[in-house]
N, C-alpha and C positions, 0 to 999 in steps of 0.2 A: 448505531451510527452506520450511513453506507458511504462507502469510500466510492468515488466515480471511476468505471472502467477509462475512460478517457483522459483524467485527472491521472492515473494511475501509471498509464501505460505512457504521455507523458514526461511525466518524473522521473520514471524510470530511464525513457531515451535522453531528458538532461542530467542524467546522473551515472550514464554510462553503463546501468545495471542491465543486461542483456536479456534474462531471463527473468522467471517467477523464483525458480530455484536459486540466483543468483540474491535476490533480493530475500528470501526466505534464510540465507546464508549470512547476510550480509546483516539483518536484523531481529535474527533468531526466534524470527515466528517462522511457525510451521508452513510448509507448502498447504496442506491441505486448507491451513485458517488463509492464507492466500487466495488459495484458488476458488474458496468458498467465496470469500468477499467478491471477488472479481465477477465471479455469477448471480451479484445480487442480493449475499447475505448481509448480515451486519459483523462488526467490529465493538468490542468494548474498547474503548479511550485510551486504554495502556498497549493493545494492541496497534491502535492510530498514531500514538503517540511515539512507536519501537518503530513502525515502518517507515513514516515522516523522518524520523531523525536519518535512519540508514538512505535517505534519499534527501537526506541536506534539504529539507522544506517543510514548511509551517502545516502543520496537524490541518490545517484549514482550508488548506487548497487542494488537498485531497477530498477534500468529502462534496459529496450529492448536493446538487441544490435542489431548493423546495422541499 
């Protein structure tokens, strides 16, 4: 699954999370699986699922369309 950088960044600004690291803190995934998504990678589901919640939003409005 790819999370959308703009989807992402976002959530983050309604949810008050300032940073990568703040949101890697806040949902106990790592910076790096962060930062990897953010540039395109993918996400396993429990990963989508850890950062959605830490930003109060549906696993669903984060991700890529098409």
């Amino acid at each position: 699954m790819r999370i959308s950088k703009n989807k992402l960044g976002l959530a983050m600004l309604n949810a008050g999370v300032e940073s990568i690291r703040d949101l890697a803190a806040a949902s106990g995934v790592s910076i790096n699986t962060i930062s990897r998504s953010n540039n395109g990678g993918t996400v396993k589901l429990s990963t989508l699922g850890r950062i959605a919640k830490a930003l109060n939003v549906d696993p669903a409005e984060l991700l890529e369309e098409g």
